[in-house]
KOLNU-404773 format. One record per residue (C-alpha): residue number from 1; residue in one letter; x, y, z. Coordinates in steps of 0.1 Angstrom, whole numbers. Example, Ala and Ser with C-alpha at 12.3 -4.5 7.8 and 13.67 -1.06 7.14 Angstrom:
2
+------+------+-------+-------+-------+
! resi ! resn !  east ! north !    up !
+------+------+-------+-------+-------+
!    1 !    a !   123 !   -45 !    78 !
!    2 !    s !   137 !   -11 !    71 !
+------+------+-------+-------+-------+
end
This chain:
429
+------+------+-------+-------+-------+
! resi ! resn !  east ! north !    up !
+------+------+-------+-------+-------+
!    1 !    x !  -442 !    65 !   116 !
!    2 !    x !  -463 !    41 !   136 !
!    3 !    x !  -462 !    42 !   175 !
!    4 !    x !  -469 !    18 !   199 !
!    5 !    x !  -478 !    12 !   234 !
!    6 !    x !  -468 !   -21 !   253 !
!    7 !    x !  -501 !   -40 !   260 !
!    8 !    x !  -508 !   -61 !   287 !
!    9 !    x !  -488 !   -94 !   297 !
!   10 !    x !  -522 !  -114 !   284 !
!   11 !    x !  -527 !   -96 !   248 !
!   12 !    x !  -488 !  -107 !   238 !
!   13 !    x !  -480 !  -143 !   223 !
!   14 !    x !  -451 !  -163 !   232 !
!   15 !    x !  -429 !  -161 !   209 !
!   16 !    x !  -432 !  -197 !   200 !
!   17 !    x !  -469 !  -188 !   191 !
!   18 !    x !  -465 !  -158 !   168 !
!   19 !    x !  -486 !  -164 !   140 !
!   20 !    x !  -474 !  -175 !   106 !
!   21 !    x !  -471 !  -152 !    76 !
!   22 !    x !  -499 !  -142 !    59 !
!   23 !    x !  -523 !  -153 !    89 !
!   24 !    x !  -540 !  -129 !   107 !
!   25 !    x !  -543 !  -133 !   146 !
!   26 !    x !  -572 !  -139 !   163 !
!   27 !    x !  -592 !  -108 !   177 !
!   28 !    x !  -591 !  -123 !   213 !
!   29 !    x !  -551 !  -119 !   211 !
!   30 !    x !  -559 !   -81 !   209 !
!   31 !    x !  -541 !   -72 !   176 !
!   32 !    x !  -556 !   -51 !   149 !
!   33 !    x !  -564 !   -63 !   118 !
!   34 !    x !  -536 !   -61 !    91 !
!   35 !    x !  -543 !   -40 !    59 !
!   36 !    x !  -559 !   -60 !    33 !
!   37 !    x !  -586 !   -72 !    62 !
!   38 !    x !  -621 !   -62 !    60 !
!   39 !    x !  -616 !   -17 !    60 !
!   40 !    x !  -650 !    -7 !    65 !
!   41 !    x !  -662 !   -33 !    89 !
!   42 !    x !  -654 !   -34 !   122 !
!   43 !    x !  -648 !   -68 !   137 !
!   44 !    x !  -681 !   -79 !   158 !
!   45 !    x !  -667 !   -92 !   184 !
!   46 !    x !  -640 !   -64 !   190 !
!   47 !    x !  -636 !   -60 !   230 !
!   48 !    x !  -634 !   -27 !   245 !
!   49 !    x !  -594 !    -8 !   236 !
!   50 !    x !  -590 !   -31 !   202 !
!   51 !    x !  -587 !   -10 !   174 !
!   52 !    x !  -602 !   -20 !   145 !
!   53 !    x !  -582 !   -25 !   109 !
!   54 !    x !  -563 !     2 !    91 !
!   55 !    x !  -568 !    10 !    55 !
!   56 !    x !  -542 !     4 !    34 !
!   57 !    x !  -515 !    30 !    34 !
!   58 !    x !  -525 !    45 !    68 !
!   59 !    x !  -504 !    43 !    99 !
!   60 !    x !  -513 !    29 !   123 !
!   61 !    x !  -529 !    49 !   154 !
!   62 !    x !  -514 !    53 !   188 !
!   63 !    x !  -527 !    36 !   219 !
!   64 !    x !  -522 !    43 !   257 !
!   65 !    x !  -511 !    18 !   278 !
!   66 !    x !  -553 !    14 !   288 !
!   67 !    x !  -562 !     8 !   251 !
!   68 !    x !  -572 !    38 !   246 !
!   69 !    x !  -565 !    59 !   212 !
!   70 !    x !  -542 !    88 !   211 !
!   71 !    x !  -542 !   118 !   187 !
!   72 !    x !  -522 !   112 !   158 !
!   73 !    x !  -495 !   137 !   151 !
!   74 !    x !  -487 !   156 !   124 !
!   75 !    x !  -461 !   148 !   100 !
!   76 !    x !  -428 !   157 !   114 !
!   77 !    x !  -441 !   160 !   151 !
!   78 !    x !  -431 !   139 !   179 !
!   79 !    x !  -464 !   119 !   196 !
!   80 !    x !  -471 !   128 !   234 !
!   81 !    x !  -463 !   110 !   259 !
!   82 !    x !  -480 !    93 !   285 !
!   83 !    x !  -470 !   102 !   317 !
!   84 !    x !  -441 !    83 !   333 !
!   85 !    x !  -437 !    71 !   299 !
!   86 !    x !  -415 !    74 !   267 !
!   87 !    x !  -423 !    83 !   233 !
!   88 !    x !  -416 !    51 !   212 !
!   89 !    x !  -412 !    47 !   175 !
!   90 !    x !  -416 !    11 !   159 !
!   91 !    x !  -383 !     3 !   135 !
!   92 !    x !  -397 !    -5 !   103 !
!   93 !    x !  -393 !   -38 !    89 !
!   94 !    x !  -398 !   -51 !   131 !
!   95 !    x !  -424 !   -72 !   144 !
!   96 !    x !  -445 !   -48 !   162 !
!   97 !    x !  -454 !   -74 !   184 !
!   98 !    x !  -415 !   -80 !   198 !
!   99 !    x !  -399 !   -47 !   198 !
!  100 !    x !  -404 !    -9 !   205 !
!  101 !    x !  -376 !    18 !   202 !
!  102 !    x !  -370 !    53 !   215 !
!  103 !    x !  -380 !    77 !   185 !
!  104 !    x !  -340 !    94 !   193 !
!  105 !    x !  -328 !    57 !   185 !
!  106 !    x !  -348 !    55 !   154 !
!  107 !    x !  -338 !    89 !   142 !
!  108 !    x !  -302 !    80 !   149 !
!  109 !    x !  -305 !    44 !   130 !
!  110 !    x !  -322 !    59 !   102 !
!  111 !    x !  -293 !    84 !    95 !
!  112 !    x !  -268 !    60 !   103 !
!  113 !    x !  -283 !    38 !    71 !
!  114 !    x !  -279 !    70 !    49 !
!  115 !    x !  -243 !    73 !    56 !
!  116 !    x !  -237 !    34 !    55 !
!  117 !    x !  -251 !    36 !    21 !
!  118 !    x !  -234 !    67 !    10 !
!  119 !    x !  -205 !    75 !    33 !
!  120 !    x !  -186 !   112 !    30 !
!  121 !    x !  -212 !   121 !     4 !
!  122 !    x !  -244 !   129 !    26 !
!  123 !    x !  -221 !   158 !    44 !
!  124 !    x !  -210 !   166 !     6 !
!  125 !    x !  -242 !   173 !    -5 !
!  126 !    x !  -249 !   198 !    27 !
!  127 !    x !  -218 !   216 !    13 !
!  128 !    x !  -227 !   214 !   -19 !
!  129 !    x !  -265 !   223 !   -17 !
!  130 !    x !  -258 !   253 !     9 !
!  131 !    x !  -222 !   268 !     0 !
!  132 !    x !  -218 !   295 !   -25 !
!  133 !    x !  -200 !   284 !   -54 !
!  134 !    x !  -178 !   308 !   -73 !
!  135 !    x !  -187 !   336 !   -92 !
!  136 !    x !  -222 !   338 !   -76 !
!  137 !    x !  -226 !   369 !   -46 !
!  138 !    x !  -247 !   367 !   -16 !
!  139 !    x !  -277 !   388 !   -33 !
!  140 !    x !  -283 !   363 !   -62 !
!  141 !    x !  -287 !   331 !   -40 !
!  142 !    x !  -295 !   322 !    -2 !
!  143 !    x !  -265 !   300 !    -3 !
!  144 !    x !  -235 !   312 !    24 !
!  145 !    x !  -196 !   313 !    16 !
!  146 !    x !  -172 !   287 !    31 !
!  147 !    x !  -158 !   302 !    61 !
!  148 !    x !  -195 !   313 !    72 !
!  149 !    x !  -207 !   274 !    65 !
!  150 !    x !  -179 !   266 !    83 !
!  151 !    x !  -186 !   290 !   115 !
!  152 !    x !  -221 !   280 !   116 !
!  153 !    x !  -208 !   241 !   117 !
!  154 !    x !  -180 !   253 !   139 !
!  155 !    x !  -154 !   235 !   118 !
!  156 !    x !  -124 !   250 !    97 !
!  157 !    x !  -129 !   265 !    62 !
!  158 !    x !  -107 !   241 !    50 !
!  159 !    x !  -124 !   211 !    64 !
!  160 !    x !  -154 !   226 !    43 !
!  161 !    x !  -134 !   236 !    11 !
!  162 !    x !  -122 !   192 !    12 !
!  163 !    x !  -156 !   184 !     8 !
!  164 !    x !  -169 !   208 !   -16 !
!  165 !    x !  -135 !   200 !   -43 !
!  166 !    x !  -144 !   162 !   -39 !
!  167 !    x !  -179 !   176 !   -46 !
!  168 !    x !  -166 !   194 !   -77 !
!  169 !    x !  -143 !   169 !   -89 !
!  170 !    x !  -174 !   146 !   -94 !
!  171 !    x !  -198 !   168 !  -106 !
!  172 !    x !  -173 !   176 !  -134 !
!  173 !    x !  -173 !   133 !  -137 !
!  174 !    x !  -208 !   131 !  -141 !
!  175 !    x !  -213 !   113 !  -107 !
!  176 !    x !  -234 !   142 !   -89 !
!  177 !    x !  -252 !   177 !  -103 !
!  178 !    x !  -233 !   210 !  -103 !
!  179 !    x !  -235 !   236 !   -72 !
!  180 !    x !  -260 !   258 !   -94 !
!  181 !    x !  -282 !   231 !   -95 !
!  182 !    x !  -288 !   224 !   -61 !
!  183 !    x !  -314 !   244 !   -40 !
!  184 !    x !  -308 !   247 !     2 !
!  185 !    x !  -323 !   216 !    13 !
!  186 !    x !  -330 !   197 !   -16 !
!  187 !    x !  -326 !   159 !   -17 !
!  188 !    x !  -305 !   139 !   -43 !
!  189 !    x !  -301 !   103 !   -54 !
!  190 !    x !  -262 !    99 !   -38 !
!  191 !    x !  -238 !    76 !   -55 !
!  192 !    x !  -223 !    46 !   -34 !
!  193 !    x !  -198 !    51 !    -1 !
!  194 !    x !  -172 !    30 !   -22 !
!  195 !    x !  -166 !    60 !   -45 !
!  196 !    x !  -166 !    87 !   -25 !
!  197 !    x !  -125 !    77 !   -14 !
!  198 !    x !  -115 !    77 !   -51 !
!  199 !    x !  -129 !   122 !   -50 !
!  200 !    x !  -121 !   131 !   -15 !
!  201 !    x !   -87 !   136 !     8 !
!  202 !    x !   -87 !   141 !    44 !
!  203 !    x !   -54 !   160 !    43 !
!  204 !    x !   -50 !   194 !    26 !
!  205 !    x !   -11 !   179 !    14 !
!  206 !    x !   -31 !   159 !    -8 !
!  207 !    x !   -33 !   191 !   -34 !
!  208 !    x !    -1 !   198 !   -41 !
!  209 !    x !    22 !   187 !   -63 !
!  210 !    x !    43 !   164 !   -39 !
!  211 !    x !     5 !   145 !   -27 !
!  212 !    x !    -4 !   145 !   -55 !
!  213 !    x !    24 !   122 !   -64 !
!  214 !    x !    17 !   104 !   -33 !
!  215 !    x !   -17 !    94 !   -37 !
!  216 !    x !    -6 !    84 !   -72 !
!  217 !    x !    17 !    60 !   -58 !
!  218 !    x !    -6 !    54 !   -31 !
!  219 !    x !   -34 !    39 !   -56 !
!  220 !    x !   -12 !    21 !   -79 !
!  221 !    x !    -4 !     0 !   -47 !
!  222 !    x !   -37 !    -5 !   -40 !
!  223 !    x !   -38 !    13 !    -6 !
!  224 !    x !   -61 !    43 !     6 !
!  225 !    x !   -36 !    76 !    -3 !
!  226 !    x !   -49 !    92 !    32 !
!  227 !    x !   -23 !    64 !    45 !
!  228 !    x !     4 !    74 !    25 !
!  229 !    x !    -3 !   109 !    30 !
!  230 !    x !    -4 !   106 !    66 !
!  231 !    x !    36 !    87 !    68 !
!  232 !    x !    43 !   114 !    45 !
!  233 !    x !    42 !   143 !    67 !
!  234 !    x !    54 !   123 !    96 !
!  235 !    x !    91 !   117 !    90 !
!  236 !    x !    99 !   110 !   125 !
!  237 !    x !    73 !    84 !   131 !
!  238 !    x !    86 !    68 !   100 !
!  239 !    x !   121 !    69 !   115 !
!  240 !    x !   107 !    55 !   147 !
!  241 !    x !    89 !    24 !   130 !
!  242 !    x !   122 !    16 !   108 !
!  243 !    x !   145 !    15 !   140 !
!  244 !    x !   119 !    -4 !   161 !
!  245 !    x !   103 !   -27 !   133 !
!  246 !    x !   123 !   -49 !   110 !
!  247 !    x !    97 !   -56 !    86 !
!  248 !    x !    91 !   -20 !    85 !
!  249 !    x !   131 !   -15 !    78 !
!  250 !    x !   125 !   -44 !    47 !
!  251 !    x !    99 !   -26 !    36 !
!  252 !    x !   117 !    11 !    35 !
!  253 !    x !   147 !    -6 !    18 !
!  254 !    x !   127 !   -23 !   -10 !
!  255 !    x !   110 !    11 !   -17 !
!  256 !    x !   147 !    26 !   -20 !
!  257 !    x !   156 !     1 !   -42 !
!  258 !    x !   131 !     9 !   -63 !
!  259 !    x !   134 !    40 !   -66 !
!  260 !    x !   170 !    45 !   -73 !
!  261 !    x !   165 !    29 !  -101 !
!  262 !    x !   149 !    61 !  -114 !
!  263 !    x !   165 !    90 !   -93 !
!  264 !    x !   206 !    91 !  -100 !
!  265 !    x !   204 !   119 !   -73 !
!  266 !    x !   196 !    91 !   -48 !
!  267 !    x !   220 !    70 !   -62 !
!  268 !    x !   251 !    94 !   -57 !
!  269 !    x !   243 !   103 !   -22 !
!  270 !    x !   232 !    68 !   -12 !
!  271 !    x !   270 !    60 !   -26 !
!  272 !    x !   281 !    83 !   -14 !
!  273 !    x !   270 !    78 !    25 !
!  274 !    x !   280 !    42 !    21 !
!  275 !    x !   317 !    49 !     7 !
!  276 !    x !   318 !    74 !    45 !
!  277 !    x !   311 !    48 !    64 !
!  278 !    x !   333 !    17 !    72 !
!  279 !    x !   308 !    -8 !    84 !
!  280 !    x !   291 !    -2 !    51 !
!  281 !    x !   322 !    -1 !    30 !
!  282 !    x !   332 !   -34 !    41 !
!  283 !    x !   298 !   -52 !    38 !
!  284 !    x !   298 !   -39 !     7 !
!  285 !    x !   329 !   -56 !    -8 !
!  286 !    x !   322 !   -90 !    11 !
!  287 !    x !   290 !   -87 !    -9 !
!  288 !    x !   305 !   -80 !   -40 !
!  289 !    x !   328 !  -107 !   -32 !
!  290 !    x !   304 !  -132 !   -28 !
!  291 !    x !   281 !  -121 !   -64 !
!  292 !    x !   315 !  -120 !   -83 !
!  293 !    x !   320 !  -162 !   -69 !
!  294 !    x !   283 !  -167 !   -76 !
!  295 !    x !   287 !  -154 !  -111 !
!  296 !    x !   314 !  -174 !  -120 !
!  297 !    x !   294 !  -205 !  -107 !
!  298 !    x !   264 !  -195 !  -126 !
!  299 !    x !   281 !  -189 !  -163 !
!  300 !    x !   294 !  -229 !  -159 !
!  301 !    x !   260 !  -239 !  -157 !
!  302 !    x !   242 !  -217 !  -182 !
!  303 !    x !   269 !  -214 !  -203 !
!  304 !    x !   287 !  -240 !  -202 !
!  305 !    x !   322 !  -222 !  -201 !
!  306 !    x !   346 !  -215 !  -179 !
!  307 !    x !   380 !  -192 !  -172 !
!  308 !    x !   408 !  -210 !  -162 !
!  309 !    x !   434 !  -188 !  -134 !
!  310 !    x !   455 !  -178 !  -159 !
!  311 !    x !   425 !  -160 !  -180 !
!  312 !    x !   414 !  -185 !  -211 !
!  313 !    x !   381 !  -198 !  -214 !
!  314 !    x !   378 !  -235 !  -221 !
!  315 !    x !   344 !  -257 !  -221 !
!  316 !    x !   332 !  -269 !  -191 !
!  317 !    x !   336 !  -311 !  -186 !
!  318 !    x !   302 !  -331 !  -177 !
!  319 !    x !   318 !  -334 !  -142 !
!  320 !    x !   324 !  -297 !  -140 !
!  321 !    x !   289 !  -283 !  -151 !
!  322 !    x !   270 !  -306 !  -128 !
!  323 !    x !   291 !  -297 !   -95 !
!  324 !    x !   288 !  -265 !  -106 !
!  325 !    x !   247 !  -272 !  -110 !
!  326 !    x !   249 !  -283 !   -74 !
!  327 !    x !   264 !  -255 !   -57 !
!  328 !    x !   244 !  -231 !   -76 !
!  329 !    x !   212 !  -252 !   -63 !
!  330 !    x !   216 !  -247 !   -31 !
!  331 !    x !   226 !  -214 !   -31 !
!  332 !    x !   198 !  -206 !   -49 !
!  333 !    x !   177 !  -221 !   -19 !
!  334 !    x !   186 !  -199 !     5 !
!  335 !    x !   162 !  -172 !    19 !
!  336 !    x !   165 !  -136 !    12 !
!  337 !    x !   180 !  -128 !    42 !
!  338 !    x !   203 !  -157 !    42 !
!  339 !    x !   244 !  -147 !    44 !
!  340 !    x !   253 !  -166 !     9 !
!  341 !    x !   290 !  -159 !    14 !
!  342 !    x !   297 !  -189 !    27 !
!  343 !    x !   280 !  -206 !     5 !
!  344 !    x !   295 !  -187 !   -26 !
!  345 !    x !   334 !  -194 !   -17 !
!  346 !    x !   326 !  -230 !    -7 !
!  347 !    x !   315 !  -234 !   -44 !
!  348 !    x !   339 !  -212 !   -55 !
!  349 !    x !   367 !  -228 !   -44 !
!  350 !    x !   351 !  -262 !   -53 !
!  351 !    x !   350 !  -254 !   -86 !
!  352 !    x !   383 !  -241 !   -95 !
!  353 !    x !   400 !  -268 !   -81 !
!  354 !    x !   380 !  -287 !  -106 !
!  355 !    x !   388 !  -265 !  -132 !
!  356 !    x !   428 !  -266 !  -123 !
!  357 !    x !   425 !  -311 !  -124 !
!  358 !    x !   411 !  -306 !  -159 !
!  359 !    x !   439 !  -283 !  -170 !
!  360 !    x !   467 !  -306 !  -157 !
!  361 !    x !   449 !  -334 !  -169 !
!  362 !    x !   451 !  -322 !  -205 !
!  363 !    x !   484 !  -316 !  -220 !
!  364 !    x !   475 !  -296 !  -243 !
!  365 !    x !   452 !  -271 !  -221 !
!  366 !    x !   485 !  -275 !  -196 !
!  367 !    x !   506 !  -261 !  -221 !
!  368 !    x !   480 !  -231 !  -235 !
!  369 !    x !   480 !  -225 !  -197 !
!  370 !    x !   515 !  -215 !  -192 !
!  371 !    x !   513 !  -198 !  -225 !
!  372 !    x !   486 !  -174 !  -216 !
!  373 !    x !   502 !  -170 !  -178 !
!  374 !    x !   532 !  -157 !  -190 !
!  375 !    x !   519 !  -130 !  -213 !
!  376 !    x !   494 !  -120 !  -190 !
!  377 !    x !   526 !  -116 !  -164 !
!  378 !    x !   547 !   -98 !  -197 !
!  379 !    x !   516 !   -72 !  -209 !
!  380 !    x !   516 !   -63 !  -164 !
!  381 !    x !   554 !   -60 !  -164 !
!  382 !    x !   552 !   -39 !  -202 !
!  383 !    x !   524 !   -18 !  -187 !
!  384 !    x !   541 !   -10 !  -155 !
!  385 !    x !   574 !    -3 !  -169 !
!  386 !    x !   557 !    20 !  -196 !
!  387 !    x !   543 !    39 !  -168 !
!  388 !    x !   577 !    45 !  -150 !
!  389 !    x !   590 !    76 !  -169 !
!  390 !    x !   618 !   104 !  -155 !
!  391 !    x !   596 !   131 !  -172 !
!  392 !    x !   585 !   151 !  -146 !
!  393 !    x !   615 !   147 !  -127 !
!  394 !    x !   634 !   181 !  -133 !
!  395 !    x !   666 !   174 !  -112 !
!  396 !    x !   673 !   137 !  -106 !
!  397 !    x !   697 !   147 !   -80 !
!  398 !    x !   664 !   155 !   -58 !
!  399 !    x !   650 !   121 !   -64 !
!  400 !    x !   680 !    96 !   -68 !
!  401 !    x !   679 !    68 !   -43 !
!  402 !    x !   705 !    39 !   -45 !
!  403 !    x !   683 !    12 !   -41 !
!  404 !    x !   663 !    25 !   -77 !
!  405 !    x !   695 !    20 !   -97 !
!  406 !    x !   701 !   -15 !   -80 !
!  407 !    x !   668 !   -23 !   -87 !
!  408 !    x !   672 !   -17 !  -126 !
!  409 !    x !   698 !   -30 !  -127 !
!  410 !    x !   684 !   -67 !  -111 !
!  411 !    x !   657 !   -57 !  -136 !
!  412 !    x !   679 !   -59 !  -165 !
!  413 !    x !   693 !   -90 !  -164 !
!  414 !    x !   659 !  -107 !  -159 !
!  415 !    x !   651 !   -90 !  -192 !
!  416 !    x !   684 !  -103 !  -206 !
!  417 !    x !   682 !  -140 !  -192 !
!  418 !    x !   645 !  -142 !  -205 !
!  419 !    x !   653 !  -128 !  -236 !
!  420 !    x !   679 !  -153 !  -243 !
!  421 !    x !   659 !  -182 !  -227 !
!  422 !    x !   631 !  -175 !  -259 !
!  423 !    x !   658 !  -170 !  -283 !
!  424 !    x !   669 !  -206 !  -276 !
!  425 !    x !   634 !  -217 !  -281 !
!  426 !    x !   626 !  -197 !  -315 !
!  427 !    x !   624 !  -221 !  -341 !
!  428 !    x !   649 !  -196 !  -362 !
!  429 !    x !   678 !  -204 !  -338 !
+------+------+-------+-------+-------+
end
């Protein structure tokens, strides 16, 4: 790595002067030569402190603050210092004219760009190269097990056990080589930081059966599973963020949703909690209410039918269908969290008044009406009267009350009075 020294206010450009690319400054300025320049020939009118031009390859040599030439170090040493100065290492790529940095600075940047560029997999491969993988005992390879890997990094085991499973999951993908081909301190090509999320989990949950499910889920939502994972075993925060955080309450009841539509388990106790408590029970039948309106609204526009209060379905008029239309457009408007109950009984009600002016209007339909009312009213009275039997009464002293005989009685000549009312009106008579 090349060092420099800072040299003296004269010897720098401004930096409005620097010299273009590809042109070599003047030896008066007091910079070397770049490579490519004359190698073997000094320049003749080098002042005293200039040094003269590297060969192509080599770096290029320290200098005191004087000018003077310092030792070069070997590889892998830090340079001396100068007293009452620091060591300073030029960033590659840098003007060497603008900028020097610490050599601590440049170590830190340069292993900084390692992990941009490959993330969780440059501590993977220290596992990986240095931990002893099954089957394999301490005399047959230099390699140490996980918990003494773990003691010497004075981290957990199982901190050291996550990265050596993501290890193995991608070894067994292709992506990296097995543990038994990697040597202590041996260097590998390391595949991008954007992979190593889809082969490595933060949280030990993530193994078992229940994360595994998560992280599932997790990924076919398009979210990191470490996230899921993390709400996962923190019921109570979840709690927390429902009670204080509608959106988060929206989202929790969208997710229910969903999922009852697979799990009847969560159906019957989700029934089951809402049929204990009152404030639920009732919302629940305005709601059911209100669809029951809406549905009846909806089958006169898209089917062009409709049930008239006595129970028989006749086609819908032009005028009918597009009041009906119009209701069912603005309800259709409203927002999700919009009360539609209003708005469903206003068009109810709109539209079976409708439906009743077309019934009267039509004699026919009028007639048909009373027709179907009054054996809808005899099949209630038939079924009703079918279902009031004496047979488990044992003693009908126990149960005889004189307002059930009167009652009968009142019954009975109904019964007779109708019955000869549709005598009179057979055509037989």
């Amino acid at each position: 790595m090349s060092v420099a020294t800072a040299h003296s206010a004269s010897a720098v450009p401004p930096a409005d002067e620097t010299p273009a690319t590809g042109e070599a400054p003047s030896q008066d300025e007091g910079f070397w030569v770049e490579p490519g320049a004359a190698e073997d020939e000094a320049p003749a009118d080098a002042s005293a402190g200039e040094v003269p031009a590297q060969s192509s390859g080599e770096e290029d040599p320290a200098q005191s603050a004087d000018g003077e030439a310092l030792a070069q170090p070997s590889a892998g040493e830090i340079p001396a210092q100068v007293p009452g100065d620091e060591a300073l290492a030029q960033v590659p790529g840098d003007d060497p004219s603008v900028d020097a940095v610490d050599e601590q600075v440049a170590r830190d940047a340069r292993e900084f760009g390692v992990y941009a560029r490959t993330g969780g997999w440059a501590f993977a491969l220290k596992v990986a190269r240095s931990v002893r993988p099954g089957g394999e005992t301490a005399g047959e390879t230099p390699k140490v097990s996980a918990k003494q890997f773990a003691e010497l990094a004075g981290c957990s085991p199982e901190r050291v056990m996550r990265y050596y499973k993501a290890w193995d999951k991608a070894a067994d993908d292709g992506m990296v080589p097995h543990f038994e081909a990697l040597a202590p301190g041996e260097e590998i090509d390391l595949p991008d930081s954007d992979v190593w999320l889809s082969y490595y989990s933060s949280r030990s949950s993530a193994t078992s059966d229940r994360g595994a499910a998560i992280t599932a889920a997790a990924e076919a939502e398009g979210i990191r599973p470490t996230k899921a994972l993390e709400v996962a075993e923190n019921p109570t925060a979840l709690r927390a963020a429902i009670l204080a955080d509608p959106s988060t309450a929206q989202a929790a009841r969208t997710a229910l949703l969903d999922r009852l539509k697979e799990d009847p388990s969560l159906q019957t106790e989700l029934a089951r909690d809402i049929a204990r408590t009152d404030e639920l029970k009732k919302a629940v039948a305005n709601e059911t209410q209100a669809a029951s309106r809406i549905g009846y609204v909806r089958q006169i526009v898209e089917n062009g039918q409709v049930k008239t209060p006595a129970g028989q379905v006749i086609d819908a008029t032009a005028e009918l269908r597009a009041e009906a239309e119009r209701h069912l457009s603005l309800i259709d408007e409203l927002d999700d969290d919009e009360d539609t109950g209003e708005w469903a009984t206003e068009a109810y009600d709109t539209v079976k008044e409708l439906v009743v002016q077309t019934v009267q209007a039509d004699p026919e339909l009028r007639v048909q009406e009373r027709r179907t009312k009054f054996y809808s009213s005899l099949q209630k009275a038939t079924k009703v009267f079918e279902e009031l039997t004496l047979d488990d009464a044992v003693d009908l002293d126990a149960i005889y009350e004189d307002d059930m005989l009167q009652r009968l009685e009142e019954l009975q000549e109904a019964l007779n009075t109708c019955i000869s009312a549709l005598r009179k009106a057979s055509p037989g008579e």
